[in-house]
N, C-alpha and C positions, 0 to 999 in steps of 0.2 A: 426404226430409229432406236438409236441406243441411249440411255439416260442414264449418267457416272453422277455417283453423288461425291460431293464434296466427305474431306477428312474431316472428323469432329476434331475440335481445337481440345486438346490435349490440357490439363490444370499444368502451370509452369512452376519451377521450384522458387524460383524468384521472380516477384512481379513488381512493378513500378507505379508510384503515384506522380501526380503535378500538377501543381496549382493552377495549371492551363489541360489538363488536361481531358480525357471524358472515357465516362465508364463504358460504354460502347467501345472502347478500343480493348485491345487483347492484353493491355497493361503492361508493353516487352519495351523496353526499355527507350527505342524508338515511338511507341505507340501508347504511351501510359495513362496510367485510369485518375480519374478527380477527385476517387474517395477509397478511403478502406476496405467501403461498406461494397465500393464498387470491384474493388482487387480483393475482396478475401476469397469471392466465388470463383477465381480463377486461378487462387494459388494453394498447389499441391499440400499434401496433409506433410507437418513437417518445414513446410519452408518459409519463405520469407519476403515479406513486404517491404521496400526500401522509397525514400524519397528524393526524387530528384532534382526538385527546388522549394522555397519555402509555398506554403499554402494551410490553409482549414480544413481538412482532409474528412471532418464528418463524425458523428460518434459510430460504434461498431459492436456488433453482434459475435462474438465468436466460440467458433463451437468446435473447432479442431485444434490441436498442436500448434501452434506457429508461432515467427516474431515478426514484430513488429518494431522495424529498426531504422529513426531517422536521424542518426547521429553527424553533425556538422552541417544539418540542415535543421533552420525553425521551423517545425512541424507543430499543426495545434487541431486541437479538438474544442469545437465550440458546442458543448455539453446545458443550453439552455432546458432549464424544467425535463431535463432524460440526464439518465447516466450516459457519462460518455463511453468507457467500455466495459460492455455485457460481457463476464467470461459465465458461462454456466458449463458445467463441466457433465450436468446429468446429460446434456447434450452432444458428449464427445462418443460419438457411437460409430462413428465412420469406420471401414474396413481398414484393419491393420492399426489400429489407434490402440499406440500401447504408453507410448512414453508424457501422454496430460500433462503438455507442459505449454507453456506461454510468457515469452519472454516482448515487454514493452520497454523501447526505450528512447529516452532526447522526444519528451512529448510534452508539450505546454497544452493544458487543460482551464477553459472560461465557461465557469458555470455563469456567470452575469450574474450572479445576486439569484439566480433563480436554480438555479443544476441541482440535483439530485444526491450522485454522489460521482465522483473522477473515475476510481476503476469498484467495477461491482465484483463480485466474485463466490459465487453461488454453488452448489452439489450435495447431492445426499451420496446413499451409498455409491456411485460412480465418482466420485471426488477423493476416495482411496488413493494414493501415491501421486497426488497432482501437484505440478508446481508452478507456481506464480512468481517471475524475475522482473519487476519494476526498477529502471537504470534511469537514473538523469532526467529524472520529468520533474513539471510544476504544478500541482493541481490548486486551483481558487475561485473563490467566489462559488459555493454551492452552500445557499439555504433554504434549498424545499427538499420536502420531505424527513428523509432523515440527516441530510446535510451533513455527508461525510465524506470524506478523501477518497480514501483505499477503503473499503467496507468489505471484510471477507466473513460469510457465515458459513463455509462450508460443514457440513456437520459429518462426515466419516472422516477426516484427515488430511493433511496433507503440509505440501512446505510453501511460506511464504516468504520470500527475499528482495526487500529493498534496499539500496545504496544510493547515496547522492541526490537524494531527493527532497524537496520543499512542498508542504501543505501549508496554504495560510489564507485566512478568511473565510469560513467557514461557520456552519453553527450547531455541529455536532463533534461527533470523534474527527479528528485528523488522519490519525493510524488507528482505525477501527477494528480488531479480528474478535469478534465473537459469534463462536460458535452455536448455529443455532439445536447442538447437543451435544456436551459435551463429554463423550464418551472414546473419543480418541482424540490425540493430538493433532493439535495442530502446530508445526514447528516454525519461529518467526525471528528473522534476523532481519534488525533495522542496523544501520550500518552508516555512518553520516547523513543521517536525514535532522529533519529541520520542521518543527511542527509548531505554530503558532497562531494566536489571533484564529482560536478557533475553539469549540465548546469545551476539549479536552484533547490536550495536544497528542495522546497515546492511551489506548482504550483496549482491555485485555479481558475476554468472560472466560468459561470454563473450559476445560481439559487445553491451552494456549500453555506453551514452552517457548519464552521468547527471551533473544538475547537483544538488547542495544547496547551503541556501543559507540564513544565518539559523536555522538547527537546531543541537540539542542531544543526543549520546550520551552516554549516562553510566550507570555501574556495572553495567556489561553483562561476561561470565564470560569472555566473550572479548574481538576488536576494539571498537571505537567505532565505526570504518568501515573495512572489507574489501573490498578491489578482487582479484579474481581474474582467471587467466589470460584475457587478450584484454576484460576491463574497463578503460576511461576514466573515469574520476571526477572531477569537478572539486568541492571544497568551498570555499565562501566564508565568510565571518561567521559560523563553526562553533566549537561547543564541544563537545572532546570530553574526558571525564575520567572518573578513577575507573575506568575499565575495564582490565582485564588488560594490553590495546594500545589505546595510541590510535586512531590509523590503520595499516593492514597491509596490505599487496604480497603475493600469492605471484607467483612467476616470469609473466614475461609480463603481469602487473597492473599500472595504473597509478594514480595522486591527485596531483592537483594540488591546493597548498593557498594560499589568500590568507584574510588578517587574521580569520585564525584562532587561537583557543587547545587547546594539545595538556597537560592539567595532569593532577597526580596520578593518573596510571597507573601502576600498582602493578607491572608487569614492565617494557613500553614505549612512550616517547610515540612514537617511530617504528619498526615492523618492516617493513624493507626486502627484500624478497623478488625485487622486480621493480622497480617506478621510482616514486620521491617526489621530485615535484616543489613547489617552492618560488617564490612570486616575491616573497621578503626582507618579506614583511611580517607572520609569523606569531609568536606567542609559545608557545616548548614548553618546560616548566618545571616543576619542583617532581617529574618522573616518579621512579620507581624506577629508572630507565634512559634516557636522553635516547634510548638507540638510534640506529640509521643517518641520518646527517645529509642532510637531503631536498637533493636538487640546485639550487642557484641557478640561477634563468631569469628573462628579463627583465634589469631597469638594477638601478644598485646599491640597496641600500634606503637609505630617509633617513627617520626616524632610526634610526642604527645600534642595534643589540644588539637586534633582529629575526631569525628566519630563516625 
């Protein structure tokens, strides 16, 4: 007698989840899986994860390339006492893993009062040229442990890009990137995001190059936006109010701020620890404390009663 073995099931470029559905299946689009954690083993280095109907799809471990893309479906991660998504990047070793990139997006994140942090975001020297694209998600309710949003410490490098996004309720950093050495940059473009009701709406440590821009902190226990030692910050068309500080320096930290609003901060619209820079076109008003008046740079402003 003859004995043919079966074809091994092939990783697919695209795979599917559903709120009905079970990770025992092959994840194809007729046959889809019930969680992430249950489709990321089956989809190819590079490709992509898609949602078919709304569901809880599971927190997630990832250690390859991929995206993570549930747009026009409510997609959620129920992230109690665990991060909801592990990217660790010292673990992208897989054959042909050149481009360390992960793109998440349209993802509702419930720590319940108890979650950890929404997306974790970890690598020593293999975190070199990696990049993290967060699109359209909502991360809340995380306070255990360090009770952060986005928490990146990568410490060789690399770029981080959020747009369109909301952190609120929380009881650490919201937009957290500090590196845990700060010896290369890290490059961070927040871009419409939304940080509130949480320890410190925007949190920046050393060797961080970051622009925002069109975003809002507000009623956060701490800053609005924290530049820490050997942080660059540039804020643009930002509103920061209602928080303890608006913008904050500690020594060796830097923000630069244009046609910006620094309003109703309840101790300081500026805490100058290190260096606030100004280029005359920002409005700071109505604080508890106008605080340390940021440095003019650049021409003069027009029209006056700007700083």
């Amino acid at each position: 007698m003859f004995f043919v073995a079966g074809p091994a099931h092939a990783q697919a470029s695209r795979t599917w989840v559903s709120g009905v559905g079970d990770d025992a299946n092959p994840c194809s689009r007729t046959a889809p899986c019930k969680t992430f954690a249950g489709a990321i083993s089956k989809t190819a280095l590079n490709g992509e994860i898609n949602c078919l109907d709304p569901g809880g799809f599971g927190a997630v471990t990832i250690t390859k390339s991929i995206t993570i893309d549930c747009h026009e479906i409510f997609a959620s991660i129920l992230n109690a006492s665990v991060n909801g998504v592990n990217i660790a990047f010292d673990n992208f070793t897989a054959a042909g893993e050149v481009r360390k990139t992960v793109r998440l997006r349209n993802i509702n994140f419930n720590g319940v009062d108890t979650g950890l942090s929404g997306v974790r975001i970890t690598g020593g020297t293999n975190s070199a040229n990696s990049t993290v694209v967060i699109e359209d998600c909502l991360i809340d309710g995380n306070f255990g442990g360090l009770a952060r949003g986005i928490d990146d410490t990568r410490s060789n490098g690399g770029r981080l890009i959020v747009t369109n996004t909301t952190i609120r309720n929380l009881g650490g950093g919201g937009f957290s990137v500090m590196p845990a050495s700060g010896s290369v940059n890290i490059q961070v473009l927040l871009n419409n995001v939304r940080g509130y009701h949480a320890g410190t709406g925007a949190q920046f440590g050393s060797g961080t190059r970051v622009m925002i821009q069109d975003s809002a902190f507000t009623g956060n226990a701490g800053a609005g936006v924290l530049a820490q030692s050997g942080a660059i910050v540039n804020v643009n068309r930002s509103v920061m109010s209602h928080n303890a500080n608006g913008v904050q320096t500690t020594a060796g930290g830097t923000i630069t701020l244009s046609n910006s609003d620094i309003a109703f901060n309840t101790t300081n619209g500026v805490l100058n620890g290190g260096t606030v820079n100004s280029f005359g076109n920002n409005r700071i008003s109505n604080n508890a404390s106008p605080g340390s008046a940021p440095t003019l740079i650049g021409s003069t402003s027009n029209p006056t009663g700007q700083q």
